[in-house]
N, C-alpha and C positions, 0 to 999 in steps of 0.2 A: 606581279607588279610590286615592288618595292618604291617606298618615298624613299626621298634626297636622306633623312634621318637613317630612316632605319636602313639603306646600304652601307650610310658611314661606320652607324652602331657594327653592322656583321663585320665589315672588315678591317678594322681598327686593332682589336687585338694581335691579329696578323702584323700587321704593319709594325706594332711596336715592337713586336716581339723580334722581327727580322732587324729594327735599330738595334735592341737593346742586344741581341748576341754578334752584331755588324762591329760595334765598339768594342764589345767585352772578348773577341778574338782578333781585332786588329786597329785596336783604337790608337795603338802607339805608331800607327804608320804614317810615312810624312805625303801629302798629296801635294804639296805645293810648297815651294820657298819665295822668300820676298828679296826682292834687289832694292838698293838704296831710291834707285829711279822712281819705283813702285810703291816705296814709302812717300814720296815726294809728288805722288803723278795720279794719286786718288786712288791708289789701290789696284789699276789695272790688270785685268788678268790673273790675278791672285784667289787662288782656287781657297776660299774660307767661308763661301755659306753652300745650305743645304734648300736646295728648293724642285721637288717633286713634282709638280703641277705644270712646268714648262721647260723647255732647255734650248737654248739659240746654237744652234751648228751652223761652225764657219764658213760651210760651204752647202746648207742646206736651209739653214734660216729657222725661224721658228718650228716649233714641234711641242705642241700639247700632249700631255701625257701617251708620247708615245705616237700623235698620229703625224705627219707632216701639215702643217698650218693651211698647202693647197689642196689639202682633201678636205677641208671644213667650211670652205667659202658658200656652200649651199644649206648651211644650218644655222641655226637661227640661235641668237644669245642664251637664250633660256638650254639649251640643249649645249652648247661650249659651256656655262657656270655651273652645269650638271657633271660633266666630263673634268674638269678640273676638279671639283672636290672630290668622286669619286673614282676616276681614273677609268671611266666609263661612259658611254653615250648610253642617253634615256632610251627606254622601249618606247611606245606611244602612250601608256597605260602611266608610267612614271612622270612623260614630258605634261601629260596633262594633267597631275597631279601638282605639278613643281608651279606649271603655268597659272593655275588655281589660286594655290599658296600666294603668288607673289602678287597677284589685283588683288588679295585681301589687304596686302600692307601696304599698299601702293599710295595714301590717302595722307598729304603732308597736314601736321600740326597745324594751327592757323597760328598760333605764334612766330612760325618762320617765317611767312609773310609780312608780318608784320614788322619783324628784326630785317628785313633787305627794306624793306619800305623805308624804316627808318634810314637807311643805309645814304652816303651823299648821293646823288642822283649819274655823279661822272665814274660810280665807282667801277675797278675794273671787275668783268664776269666772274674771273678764277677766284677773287677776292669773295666777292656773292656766292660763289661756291663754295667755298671751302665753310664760310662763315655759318651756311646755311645745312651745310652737314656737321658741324661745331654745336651749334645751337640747340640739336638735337638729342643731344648727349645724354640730358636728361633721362630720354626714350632707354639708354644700352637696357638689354636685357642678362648683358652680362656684368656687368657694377650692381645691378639688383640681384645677381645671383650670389656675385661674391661679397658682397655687404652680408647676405643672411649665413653665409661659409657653404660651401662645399669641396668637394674632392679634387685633386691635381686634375686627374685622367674625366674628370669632367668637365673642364674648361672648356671642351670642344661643343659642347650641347650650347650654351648661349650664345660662344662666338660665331657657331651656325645663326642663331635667329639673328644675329645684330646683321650678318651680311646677306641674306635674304629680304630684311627690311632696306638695308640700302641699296640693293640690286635693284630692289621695286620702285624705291622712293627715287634714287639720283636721276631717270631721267624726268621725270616731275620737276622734281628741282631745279634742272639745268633748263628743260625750254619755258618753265615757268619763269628764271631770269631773264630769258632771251625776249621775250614776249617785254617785260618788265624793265628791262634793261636799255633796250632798241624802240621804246613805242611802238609797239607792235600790235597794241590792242590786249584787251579782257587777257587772262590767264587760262589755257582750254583747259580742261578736266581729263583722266584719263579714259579712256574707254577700253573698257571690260574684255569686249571681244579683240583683241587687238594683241599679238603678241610686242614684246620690251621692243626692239625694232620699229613696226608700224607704229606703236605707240608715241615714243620718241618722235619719230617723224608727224604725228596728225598733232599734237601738243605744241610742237614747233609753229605750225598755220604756215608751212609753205604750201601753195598750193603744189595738190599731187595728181593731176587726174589719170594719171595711168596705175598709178603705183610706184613708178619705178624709184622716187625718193625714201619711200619707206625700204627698199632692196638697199641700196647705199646706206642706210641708217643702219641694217641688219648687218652688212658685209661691216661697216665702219667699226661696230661694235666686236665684234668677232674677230676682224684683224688685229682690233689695238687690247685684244682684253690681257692680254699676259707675256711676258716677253724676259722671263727669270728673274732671277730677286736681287740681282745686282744693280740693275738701275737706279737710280734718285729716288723716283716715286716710289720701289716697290721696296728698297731700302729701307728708307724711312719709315714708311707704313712698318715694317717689320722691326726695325730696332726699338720703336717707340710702344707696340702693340706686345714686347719683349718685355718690357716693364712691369705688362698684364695691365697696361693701362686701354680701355676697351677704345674697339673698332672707329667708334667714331672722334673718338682722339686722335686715333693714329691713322686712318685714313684723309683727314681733314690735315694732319701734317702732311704726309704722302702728299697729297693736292696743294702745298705749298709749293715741294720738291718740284711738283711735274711744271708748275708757273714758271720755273727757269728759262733765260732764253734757251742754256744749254741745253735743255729738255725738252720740252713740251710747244715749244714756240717754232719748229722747227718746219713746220707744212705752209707757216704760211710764210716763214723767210722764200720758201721756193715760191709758195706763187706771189709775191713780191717779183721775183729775179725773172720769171714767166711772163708775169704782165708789163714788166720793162720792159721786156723784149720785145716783145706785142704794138707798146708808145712806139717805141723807138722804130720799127718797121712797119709801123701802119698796117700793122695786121701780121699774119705768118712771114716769117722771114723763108727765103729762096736755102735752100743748102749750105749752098756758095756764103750765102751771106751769114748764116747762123756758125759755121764752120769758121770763117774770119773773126767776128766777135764773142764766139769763145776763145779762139786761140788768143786774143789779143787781153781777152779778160783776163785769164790764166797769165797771161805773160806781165802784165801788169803787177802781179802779187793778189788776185782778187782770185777768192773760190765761187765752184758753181753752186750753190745748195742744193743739197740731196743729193751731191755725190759722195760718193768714200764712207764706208763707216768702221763704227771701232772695232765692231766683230765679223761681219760680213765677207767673204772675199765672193760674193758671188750677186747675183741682181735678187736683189729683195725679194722672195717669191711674192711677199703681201703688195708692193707695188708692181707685180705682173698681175695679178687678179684685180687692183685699181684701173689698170688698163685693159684687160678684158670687160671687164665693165663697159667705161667707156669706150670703145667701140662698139661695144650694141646699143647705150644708149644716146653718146650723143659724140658719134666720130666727126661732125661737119663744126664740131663747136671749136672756132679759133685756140682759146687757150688750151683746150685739150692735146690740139694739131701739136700747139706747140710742143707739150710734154711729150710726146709721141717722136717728135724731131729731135728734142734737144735727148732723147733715149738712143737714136740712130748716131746722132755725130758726137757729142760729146766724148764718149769712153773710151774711142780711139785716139782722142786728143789727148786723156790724160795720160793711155799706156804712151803712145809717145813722146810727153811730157816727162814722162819717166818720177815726175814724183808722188804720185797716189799707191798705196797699196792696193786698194781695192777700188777701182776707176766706174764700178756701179753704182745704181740707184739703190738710196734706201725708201720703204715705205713713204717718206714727206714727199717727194719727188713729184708725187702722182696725185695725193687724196685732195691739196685743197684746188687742184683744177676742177674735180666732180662738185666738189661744194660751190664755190663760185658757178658753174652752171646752171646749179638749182636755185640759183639766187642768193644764199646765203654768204652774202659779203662780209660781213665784219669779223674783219681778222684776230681780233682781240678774242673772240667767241671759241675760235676753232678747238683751243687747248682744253675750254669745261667738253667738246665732246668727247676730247682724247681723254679725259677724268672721267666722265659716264661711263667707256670703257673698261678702264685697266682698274675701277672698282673692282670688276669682277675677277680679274688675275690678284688683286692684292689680299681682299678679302679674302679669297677661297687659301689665298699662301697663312694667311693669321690664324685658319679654322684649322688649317691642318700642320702648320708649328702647336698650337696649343694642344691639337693632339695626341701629339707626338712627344711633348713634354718637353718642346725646345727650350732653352736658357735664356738669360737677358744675355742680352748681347753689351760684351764689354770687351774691347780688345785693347791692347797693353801698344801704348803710344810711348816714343822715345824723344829724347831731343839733338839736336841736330849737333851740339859737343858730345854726346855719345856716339851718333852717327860718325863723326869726324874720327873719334877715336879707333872706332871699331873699323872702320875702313883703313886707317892708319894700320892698324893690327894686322890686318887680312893681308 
């Protein structure tokens, strides 16, 4: 049995050593060029960061180091944030080690409480989020490491504890807003015996008496924890966390990043567009009649949400496992039916529309029907659980840039009269 430490320790030199002669024989190769479009259009597609921990294939979808994202819907967070920094799944010997470690730091400052308390009362949750892994900055174990100096190649040893303390802490944090946020009553404490999953879910106080919301809490986690380092959030988090400005800097940016509508807001634009449809039909709509008012939606110049995405040409495997879900636990639940319908007619509409690249569902499509379900209505909420998550893909991408001895991140910006010219030129 190895801890989460000591497997990084063994295999780290490895790794660097496979960077450092990967550059020093073919570092002058080119892997990607930029078109004016791509300077103008946020960089799309433009092959210029390095991230080892996840990779999105267009026609396969996510894949954590290496496994396909639908082989991991039965394992539990603590075992995906294991697998991302090591490039390995725990043994049981390791995962109950890892699970240990993290109910020890699980135990938020009373300060932080204190800083949302003072907070306006209409604030929004991402805002309470972000502020309340901010606030704790004080806590880095890597600003007190680099304050007293040490080595390049040891940067990875604190930026490990700072993201081990936030795995434990964020979801504390997050249902302790929600509790605090929504009048929801007292603030619950975590419990011990409980892995990051059930956890999450008993702290929230929706009632569970089967279990099966602590499962969606687990699957939720698991699905959104990592998704390559080109996104907003996972961006950010890394260009800022580049500066060696520590974790909870830069993840607390990141959690700005994700608050975008572009971003992070995107599960509940769908079930918005879901439960209109719902008003609007008095319940499930008929085929016939879901198949008219999309076509006439699309024909209007309106999109469906959660269709088409930027990388995807294929159905989201993580919204195929949102729906395996819900068929087992709750197929008779109207909004659910709906997602379920609007999966069957829609994507024939678009290819016949002829203007969607990719006329599938992405992951938003599916996940806030399950939530809505379980009662958890406020939509403002949905995005801190998508932060709770992708902690664990962002953090784990800062432990292992720092190990690796990645650079700050500074790329060479032009202006749009050199643009002019240089097109001119061409």
């Amino acid at each position: 049995m190895a801890t989460l430490k000591e497997k990084l320790s063994a295999t780290l030199p490895s790794i660097r050593e496979e960077i450092r002669s990967l550059v020093k024989e073919h570092g002058s190769k080119v892997i990607s060029e930029v078109t004016i479009e791509q300077a103008y259009g946020g960089m799309r597609g433009v092959k210029s960061l390095v991230c080892d921990t996840s990779a999105v294939d267009n026609n396969r979808g996510v894949i954590i180091r290496g496994i396909h994202i639908s082989e991991l819907t039965n394992r539990i967070p603590e075992e995906i944030l294991f697998l991302l920094l090591t490039g390995e799944l725990p043994d049981a010997a390791s995962l109950e080690a890892l699970k240990a470690d993290l109910r020890k730091r699980a135990s938020l400052p009373s300060y932080v409480w204190d800083v949302l308390r003072a907070m306006p009362k209409d604030s929004h949750p991402m805002t309470m989020f972000s502020t309340g892994i901010l606030v704790m900055e004080k806590e880095s174990a890597f600003r007190k490491r680099y304050d007293q100096g040490m080595k390049k190649e040891d940067y990875w040893e604190p930026m490990l504890e700072d993201t081990l303390t936030l795995a434990a802490r964020a979801p504390v944090l997050a249902a302790g807003i929600y509790r605090m946020r929504y009048n929801k009553g007292g603030i619950i404490p975590p419990d011990p015996n409980l892995d990051l999953g059930a956890n999450f879910a008993h702290m929230l106080g929706t009632p569970d008496p089967t279990g099966t919301f602590a499962d969606l809490m687990r699957l939720y986690l698991v699905l959104h924890s990592d998704h390559e380092s080109g996104n907003v959030s996972a961006m950010t988090t890394h260009t800022v966390a580049s500066a060696l400005s520590d974790l909870y800097y830069a993840v607390s940016a990141g959690l700005d990043g994700l608050a975008g509508p572009l971003h992070g807001l995107a599960n509940q634009e769908c079930l918005k567009w879901i439960l209109m449809v719902r008003k609007r039909f008095h319940g499930t709509p008929t085929d016939e009649e879901l198949h008219k008012f999309a076509w006439d939606t699309l024909q209007s110049g309106k999109v469906i949400p959660g269709y088409g995405h930027a990388v995807l040409r294929q159905t989201d495997p993580r919204f195929t496992a949102f729906v395996e879900f819900g068929k087992k636990v709750c197929p008779d639940d109207e909004v659910f039916q709906i997602v379920e319908k609007v999966f069957r007619i829609v994507p024939p509409i678009l290819v016949e529309q002829g203007k969607a690249k990719d006329p599938w569902p992405n992951v938003d499509a599916g996940s806030g029907s399950l939530l809505w379900h379980f009662g958890l209505t406020e939509f403002d909420y949905y995005t801190v659980l998508f932060g709770v998550s992708r902690i664990l893909g962002v953090a784990s991408q800062a432990v292992v840039s720092r190990a690796i001895g990645s650079a700050i991140v500074r790329p060479k910006s032009v202006t749009t009269k050199w643009l002019k010219e240089f097109a001119a030129k061409a």
